[in-house]
C-alpha positions in Angstrom: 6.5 54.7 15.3 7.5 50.9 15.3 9.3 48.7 13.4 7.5 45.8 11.7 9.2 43.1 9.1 6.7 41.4 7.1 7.3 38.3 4.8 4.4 37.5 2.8 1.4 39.5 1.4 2.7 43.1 3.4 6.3 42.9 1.7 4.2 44.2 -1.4 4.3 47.8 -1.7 0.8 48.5 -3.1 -1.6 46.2 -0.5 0.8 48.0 2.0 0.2 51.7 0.6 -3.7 50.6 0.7 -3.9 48.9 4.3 -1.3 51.7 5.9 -0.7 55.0 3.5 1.5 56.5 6.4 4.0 53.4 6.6 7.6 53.9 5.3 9.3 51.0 3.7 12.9 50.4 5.1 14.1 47.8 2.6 14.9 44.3 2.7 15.7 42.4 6.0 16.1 38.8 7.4 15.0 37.2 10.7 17.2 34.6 11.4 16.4 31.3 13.3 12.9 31.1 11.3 11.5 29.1 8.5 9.0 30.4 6.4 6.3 27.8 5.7 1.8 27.9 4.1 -0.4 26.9 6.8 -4.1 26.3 6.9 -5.8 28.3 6.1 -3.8 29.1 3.0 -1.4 31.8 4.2 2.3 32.3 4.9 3.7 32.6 9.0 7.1 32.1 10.4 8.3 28.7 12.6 11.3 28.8 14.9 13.8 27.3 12.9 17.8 27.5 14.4 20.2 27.8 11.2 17.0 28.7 9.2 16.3 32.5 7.7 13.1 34.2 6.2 13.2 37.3 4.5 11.3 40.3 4.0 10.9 43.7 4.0 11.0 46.2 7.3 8.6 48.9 7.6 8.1 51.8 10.0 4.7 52.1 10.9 2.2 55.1 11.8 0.9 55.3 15.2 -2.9 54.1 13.6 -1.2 51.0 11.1 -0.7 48.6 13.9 -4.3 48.8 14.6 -5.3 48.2 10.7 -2.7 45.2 10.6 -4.1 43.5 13.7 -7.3 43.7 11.9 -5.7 42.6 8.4 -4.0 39.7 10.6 -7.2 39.1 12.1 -6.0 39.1 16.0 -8.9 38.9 17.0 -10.0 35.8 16.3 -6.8 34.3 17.9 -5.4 32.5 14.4 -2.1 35.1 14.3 -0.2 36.4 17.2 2.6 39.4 17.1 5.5 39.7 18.7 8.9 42.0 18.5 11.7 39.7 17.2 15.4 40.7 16.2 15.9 41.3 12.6 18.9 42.4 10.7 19.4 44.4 7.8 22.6 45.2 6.7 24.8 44.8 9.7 21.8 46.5 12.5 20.1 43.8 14.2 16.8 45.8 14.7 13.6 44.5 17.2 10.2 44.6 15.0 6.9 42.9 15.3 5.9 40.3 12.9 2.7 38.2 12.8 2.5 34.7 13.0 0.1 31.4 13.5 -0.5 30.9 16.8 -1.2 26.7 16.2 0.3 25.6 12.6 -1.1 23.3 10.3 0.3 22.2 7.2 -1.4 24.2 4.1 -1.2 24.7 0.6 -0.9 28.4 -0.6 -4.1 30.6 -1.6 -4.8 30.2 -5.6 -3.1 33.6 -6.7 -1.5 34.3 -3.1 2.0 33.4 -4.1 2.5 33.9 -8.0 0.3 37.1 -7.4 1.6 38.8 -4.7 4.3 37.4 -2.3 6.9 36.2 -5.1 6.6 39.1 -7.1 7.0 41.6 -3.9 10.2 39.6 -3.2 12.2 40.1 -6.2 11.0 44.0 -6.4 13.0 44.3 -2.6 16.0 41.3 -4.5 15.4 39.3 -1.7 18.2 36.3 -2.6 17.9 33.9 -5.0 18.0 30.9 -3.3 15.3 32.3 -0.7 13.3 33.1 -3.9 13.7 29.1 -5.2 12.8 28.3 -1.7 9.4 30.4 -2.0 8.3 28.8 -5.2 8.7 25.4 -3.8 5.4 26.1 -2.2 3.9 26.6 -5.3 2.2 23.1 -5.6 0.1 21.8 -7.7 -4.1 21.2 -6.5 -4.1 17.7 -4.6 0.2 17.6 -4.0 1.8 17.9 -0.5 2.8 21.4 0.5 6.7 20.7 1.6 5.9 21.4 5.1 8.2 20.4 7.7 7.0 19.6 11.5 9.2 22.1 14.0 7.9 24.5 16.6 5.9 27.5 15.9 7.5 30.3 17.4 
C-alpha cells in the first residue's frame, strides 16, 4: 500500500472509485511549500513554492492503482513525473507520491475541468475557503491570461 495526495481531477471520489476501486480515501491534506497552478495542456500540477500550500485529498492506494495512475498521468510519454513528498494532515506529516509536470507552461484550465470536477471535489473534502477562492481564480474566461506565476517546477 502507498500513500498518494492528489489535488486536481483524483481528489474526486467517483473518477477515483472508476480509475482505482481498491483505493481508500484518507481525507483532506496539504503539501506545503507548493503552489497549485493550469499548465499546457490544460491540466492542474504543483510548482515549488516556499510559504505557498496546495491542498488535496490523501489516498491509500492498492498494490495495482499506481500502475492505472501512471497510465491516467500518462508517464509514459514524459509530460508528468511522481515523486514522494511530505504532506500533512492534521498534525502527521506523511511522505506520498504526487504527480506533476515535468516542464510547465502557462495554461488555461480544460472547458468543464475545473467547474466540473476539481472545485466541486474540493468543497466535498472542505478544503478552506480561501484555497477554494484561490482555485476559481483560474477559472478564466476564453482569450484572458491564466494567473500563472513564473517559479520553479518542483
Amino acid at each position: 500500500m502507498r500513500l498518494y495526495f492528489a489535488f486536481g481531477a483524483n481528489m474526486d471520489v467517483a473518477g477515483m472509485s472508476k480509475r482505482c476501486p481498491g483505493a481508500e480515501a484518507l481525507g483532506a491534506a496539504r503539501l506545503d511549500h507548493h503552489r497549485f497552478a493550469i499548465v499546457h495542456p490544460g491540466f492542474a500540477t504543483v510548482i515549488a513554492a516556499r510559504g505557498s500550500a496546495v491542498h488535496g485529498v490523501l489516498w491509500r492506494l492498492a498494490s495495482r492503482d499506481l500502475a492505472v495512475l501512471d497510465a491516467y498521468e500518462n508517464i509514459a510519454s514524459g509530460l508528468y513525473g511522481r515523486d514522494e513528498r511530505p504532506v500533512r494532515q492534521g498534525m502527521r506529516t506523511l511522505r506520498a507520491l504526487t504527480y506533476f509536470v515535468r516542464y510547465p507552461r502557462p495554461g488555461l484550465a480544460r472547458p468543464g475541468y475545473l467547474e466540473d470536477c476539481v472545485l466541486p471535489a474540493a468543497r466535498h473534502w472542505g478544503l478552506p475557503d480561501p484555497y477554494i477562492r484561490s482555485l476559481e481564480a483560474f477559472l478564466v474566461a476564453p482569450g484572458a491570461r491564466s494567473p500563472w506565476r513564473e517559479e520553479q517546477p518542483v
